[in-house]
C-alpha positions in Angstrom: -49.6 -10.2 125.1 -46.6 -9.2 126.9 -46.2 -7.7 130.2 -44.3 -4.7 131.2 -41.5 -6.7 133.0 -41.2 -8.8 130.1 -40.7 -6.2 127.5 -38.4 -4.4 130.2 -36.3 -7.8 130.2 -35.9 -7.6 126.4 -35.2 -4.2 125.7 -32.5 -4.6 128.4 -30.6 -7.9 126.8 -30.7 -6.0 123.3 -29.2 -3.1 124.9 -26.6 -5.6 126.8 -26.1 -7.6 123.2 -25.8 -4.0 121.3 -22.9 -2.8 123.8 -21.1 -6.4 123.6 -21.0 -6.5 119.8 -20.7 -2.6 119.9 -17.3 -3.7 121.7 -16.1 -6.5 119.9 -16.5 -8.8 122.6 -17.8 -12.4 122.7 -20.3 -13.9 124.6 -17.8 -16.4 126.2 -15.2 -13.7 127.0 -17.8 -11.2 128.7 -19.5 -14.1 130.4 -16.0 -15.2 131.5 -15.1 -11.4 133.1 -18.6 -11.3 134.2 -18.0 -14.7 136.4 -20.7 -16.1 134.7 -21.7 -19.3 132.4 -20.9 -18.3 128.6 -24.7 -20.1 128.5 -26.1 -17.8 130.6 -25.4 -14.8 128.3 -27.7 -15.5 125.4 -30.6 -15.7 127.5 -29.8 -12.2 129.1 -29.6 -10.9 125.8 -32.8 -12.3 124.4 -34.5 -11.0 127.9 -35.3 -14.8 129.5 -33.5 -14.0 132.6 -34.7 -11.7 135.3 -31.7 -10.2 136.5 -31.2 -8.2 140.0 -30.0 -4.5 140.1 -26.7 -5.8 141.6 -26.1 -7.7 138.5 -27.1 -4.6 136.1 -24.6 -2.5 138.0 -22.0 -5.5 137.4 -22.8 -5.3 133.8 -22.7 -1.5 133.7 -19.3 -1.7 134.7 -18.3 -3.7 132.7 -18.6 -0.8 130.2 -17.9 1.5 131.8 -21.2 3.5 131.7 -23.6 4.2 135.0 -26.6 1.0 134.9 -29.1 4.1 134.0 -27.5 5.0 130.5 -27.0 1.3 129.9 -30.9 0.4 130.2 -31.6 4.0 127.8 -32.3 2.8 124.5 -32.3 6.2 123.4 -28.8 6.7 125.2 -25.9 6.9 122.3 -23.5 3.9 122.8 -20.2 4.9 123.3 -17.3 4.1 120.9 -15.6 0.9 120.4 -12.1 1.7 121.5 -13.6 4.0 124.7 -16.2 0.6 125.5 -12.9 -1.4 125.2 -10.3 1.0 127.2 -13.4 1.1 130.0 -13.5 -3.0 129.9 -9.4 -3.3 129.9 -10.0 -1.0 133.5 -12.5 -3.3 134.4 -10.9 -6.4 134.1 -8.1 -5.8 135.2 -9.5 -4.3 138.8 -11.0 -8.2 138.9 -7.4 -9.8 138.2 -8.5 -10.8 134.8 -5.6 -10.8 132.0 -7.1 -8.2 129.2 -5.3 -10.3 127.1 -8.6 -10.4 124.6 -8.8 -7.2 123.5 -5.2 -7.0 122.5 -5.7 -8.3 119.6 -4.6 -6.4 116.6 -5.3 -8.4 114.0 -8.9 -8.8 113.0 -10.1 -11.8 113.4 -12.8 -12.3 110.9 -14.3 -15.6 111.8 -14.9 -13.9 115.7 -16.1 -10.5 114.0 -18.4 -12.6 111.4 -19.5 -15.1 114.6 -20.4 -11.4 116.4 -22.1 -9.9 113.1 -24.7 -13.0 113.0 -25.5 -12.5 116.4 -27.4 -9.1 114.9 -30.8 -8.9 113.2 -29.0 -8.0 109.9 -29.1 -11.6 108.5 -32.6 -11.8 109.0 -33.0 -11.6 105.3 -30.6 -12.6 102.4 -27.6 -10.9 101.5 -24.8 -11.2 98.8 -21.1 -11.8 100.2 -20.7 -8.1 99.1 -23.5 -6.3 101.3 -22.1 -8.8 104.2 -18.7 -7.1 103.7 -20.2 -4.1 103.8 -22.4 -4.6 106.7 -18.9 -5.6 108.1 -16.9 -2.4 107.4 -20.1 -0.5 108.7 -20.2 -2.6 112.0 -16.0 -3.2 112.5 -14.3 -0.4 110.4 -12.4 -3.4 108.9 -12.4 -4.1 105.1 -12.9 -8.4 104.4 -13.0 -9.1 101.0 -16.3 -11.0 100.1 -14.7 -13.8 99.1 -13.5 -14.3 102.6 -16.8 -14.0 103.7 -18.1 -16.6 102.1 -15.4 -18.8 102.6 -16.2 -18.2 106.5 -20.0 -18.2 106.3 -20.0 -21.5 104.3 -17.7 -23.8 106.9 -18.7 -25.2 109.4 -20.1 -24.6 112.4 -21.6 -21.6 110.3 -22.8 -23.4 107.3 -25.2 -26.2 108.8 -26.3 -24.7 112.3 -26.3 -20.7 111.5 -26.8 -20.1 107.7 -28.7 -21.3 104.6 -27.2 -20.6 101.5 -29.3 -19.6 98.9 -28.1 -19.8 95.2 -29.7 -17.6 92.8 -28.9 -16.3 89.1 -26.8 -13.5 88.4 -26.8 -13.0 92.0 -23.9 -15.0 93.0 -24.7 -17.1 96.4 -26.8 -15.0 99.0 -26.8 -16.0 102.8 -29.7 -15.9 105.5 -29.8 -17.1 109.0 -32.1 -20.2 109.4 
């Protein structure tokens, strides 16, 4: 059975995972403006790490939201473009170049990468509900052609995703 600090620990990291993704960010790139190892993030976000108050706060502002609303579960997460215009403030008040959320263009294989770090590939989906798991999630139409195209190379296709095959059905996809 769990204890209380342990369950605190993980309803934290999915709160810190739902803001990153939330904002379009990768793990590497908030470890980075974070001063922290991109191989320390994943273990915040599953709740391994026992983080201090100071670091919360760090987090927080990140984000641009005070550390109280960021550990709320029940506290709505802002939009992407106001997380993102509060991280551009951030980052730059730490000299660090922006320069990764400028980009205009989507990037699907970054926006896939940050859609499988979610629960929704728990079970299988067809390339279409992916898509439109994707246009829910990124406000971004991808054809679900491109998704499977994406999903099915690698590092994606041997490490992250089985694909099942099934009649009728096209190809469905499912995180090991």
């Amino acid at each position: 059975m769990e204890n209380i600090q342990e369950t605190a620990r993980k309803e934290f990291g999915r709160q810190v995972k739902k803001y990153r993704i939330a904002a379009g960010v990768s793990q590497r790139n908030f470890a980075q403006s974070i001063d922290k190892q991109q191989s320390y993030i994943p273990g915040i976000e599953a709740g391994d790490h026992s983080i201090g108050l100071d670091f919360i706060i760090e987090i927080s502002a990140y984000f641009g939201v005070k550390h109280y609303k960021l550990m709320d579960p029940s506290e709505p997460i802002p939009t992407r473009q106001e997380l993102r215009d509060n991280i551009r403030l951030y980052v730059v008040s730490k000299g660090i170049d922006p320069g990764y959320l400028d980009k205009n263009a989507p990037n699907y294989t970054s926006n896939l990468d940050l859609y499988m770090e979610t629960d929704l590939l728990k079970t299988e989906k067809t390339s279409a509900e992916i898509a439109e798991d994707y246009f829910q999630m990124f406000k971004e139409r991808i054809l679900p052609s491109k998704v499977s195209d994406i999903i099915t190379r690698e590092p994606r296709s041997n490490k992250l995703i089985i694909n099942i095959r099934k009649k009728g059905k096209g190809n469905t996809y499912q995180l090991k």
